[in-house]
Kinemage of the C-alpha trace (Angstrom):
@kinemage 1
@onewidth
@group {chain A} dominant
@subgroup {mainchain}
@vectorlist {calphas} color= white
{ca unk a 1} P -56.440 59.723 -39.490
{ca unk a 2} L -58.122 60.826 -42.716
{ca unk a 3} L -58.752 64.704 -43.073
{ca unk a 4} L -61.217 66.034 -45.541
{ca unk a 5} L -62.247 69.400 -46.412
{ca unk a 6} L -65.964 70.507 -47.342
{ca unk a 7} L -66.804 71.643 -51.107
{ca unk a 8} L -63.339 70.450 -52.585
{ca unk a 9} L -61.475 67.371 -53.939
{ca unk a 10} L -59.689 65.255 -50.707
{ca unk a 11} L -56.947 62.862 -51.495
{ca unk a 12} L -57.609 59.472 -49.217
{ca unk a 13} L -54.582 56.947 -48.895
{ca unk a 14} L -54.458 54.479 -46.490
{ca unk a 15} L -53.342 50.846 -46.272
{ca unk a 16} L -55.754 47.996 -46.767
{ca unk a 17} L -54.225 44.953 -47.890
{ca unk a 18} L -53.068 43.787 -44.513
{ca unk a 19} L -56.452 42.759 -43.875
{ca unk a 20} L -58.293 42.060 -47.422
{ca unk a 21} L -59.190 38.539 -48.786
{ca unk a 22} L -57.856 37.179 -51.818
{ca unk a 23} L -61.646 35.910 -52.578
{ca unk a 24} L -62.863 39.027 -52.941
{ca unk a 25} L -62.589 41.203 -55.600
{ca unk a 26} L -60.848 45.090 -54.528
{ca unk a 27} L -64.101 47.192 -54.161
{ca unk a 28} L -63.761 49.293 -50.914
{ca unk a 29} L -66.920 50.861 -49.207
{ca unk a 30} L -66.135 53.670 -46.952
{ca unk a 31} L -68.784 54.175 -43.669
{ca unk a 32} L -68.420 57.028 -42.156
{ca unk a 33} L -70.350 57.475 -38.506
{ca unk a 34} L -70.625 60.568 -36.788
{ca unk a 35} L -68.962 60.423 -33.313
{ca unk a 36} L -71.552 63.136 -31.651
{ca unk a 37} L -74.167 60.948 -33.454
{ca unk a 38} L -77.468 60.814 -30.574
{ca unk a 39} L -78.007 57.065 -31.972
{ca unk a 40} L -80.402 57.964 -34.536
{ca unk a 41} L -78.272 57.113 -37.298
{ca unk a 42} L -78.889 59.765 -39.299
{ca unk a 43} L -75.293 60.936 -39.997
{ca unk a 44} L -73.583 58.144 -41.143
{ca unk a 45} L -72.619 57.850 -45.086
{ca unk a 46} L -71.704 54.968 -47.226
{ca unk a 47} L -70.393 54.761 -50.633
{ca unk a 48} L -67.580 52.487 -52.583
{ca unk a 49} L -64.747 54.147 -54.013
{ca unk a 50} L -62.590 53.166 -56.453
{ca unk a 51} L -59.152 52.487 -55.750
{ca unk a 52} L -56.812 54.642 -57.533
{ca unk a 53} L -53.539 53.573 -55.832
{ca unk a 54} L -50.751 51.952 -58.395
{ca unk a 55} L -48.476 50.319 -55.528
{ca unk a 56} L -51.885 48.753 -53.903
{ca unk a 57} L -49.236 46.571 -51.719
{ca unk a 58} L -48.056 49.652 -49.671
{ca unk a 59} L -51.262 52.111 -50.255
{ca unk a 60} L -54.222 52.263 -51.441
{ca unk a 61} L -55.474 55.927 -52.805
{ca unk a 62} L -58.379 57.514 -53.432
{ca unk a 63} L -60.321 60.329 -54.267
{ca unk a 64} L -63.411 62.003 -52.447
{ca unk a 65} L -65.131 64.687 -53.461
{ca unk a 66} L -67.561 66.446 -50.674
{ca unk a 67} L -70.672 67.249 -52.323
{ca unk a 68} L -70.498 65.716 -55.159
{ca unk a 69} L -69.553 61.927 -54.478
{ca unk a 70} L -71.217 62.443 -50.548
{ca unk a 71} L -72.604 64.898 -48.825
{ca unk a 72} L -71.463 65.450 -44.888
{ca unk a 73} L -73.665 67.352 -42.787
{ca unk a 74} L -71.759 68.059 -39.848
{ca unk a 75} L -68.275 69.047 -39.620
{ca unk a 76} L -66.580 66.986 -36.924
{ca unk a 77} L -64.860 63.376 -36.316
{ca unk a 78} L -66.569 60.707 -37.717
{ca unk a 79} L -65.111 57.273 -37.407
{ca unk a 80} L -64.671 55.385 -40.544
{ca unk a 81} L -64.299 51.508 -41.659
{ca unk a 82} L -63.573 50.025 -45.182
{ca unk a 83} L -65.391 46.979 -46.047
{ca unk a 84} L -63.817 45.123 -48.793
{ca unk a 85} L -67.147 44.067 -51.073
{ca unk a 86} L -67.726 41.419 -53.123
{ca unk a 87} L -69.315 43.528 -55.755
{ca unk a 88} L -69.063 47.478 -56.937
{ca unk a 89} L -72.231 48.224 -56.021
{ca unk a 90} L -73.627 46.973 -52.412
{ca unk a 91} L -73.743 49.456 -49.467
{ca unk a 92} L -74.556 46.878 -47.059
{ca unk a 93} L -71.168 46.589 -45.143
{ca unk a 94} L -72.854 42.954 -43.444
{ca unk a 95} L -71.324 41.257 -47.038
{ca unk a 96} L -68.180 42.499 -46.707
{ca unk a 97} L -64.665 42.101 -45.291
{ca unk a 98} L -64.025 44.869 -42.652
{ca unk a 99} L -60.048 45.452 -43.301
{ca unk a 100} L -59.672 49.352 -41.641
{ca unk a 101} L -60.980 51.501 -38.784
{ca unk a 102} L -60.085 54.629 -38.364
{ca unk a 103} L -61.072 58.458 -37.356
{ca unk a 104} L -61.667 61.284 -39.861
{ca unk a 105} L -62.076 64.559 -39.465
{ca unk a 106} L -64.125 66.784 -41.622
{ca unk a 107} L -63.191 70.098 -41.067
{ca unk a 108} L -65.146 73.290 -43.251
{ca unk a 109} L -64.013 75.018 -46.488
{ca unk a 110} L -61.082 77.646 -45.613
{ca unk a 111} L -62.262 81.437 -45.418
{ca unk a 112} L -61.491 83.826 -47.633
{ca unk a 113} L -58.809 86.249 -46.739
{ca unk a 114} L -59.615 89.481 -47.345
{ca unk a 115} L -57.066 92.004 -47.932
{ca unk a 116} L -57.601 95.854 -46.219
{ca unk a 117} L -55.918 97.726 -49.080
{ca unk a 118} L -54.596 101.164 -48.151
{ca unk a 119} L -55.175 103.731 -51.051
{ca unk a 120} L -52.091 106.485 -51.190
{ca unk a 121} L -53.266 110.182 -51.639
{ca unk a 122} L -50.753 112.319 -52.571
{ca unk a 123} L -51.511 116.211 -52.439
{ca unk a 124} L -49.909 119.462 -53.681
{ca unk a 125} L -49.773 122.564 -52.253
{ca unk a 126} L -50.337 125.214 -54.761
């Protein structure tokens, strides 16, 4: 399971080359469907990502930033597939290779903690 936070940098590594083609260049698109979604489609993101993993034969890593490099709505479970793609461009996972499907969960930026300081008054009797 992927977890990603809202408003920050999220580290992504997962394992893709069990699946992937050796005809197709490595450009991954991520889709990411929201499992509440009523059918209307409107919550489901899609962008490529560029791999950032240096042992690509165990992992593959990579970095999302929520909203900057995509935008979630909804904090949730979405489920997720990679598309291998045989350019670094396309969104349209129908020409790619689908090599990973999985659940994420996008979960909201922590709280602040705020901290109740107690103020010490000393007094003196005179």
């Amino acid at each position: 399971m992927i977890l990603l936070q809202k408003n920050q940098l999220n580290k992504i590594a997962v394992t893709l080359s069990e699946l992937k083609s050796d005809l197709l260049p490595n450009n991954w698109l991520f889709v990411f469907h929201l499992e509440q979604d009523q059918g209307d489609g409107n919550h489901s993101k899609r962008l490529q990502l560029p791999d950032l993993g240096v042992s690509t034969k165990r992992y593959n890593y990579f970095e999302l930033t929520e909203g900057t490099d995509v935008t979630f709505d909804i904090t949730g479970y979405y489920e997720y597939r990679c598309y291998q793609m045989p350019n670094d461009t396309s969104t349209d996972e129908t020409l790619g290779n689908l090599v990973e499907v999985g659940k994420m969960l996008l979960q909201g930026t922590p709280e602040t903690e705020y901290v109740n300081e107690v103020s010490t008054n000393t007094y003196i009797n005179a």
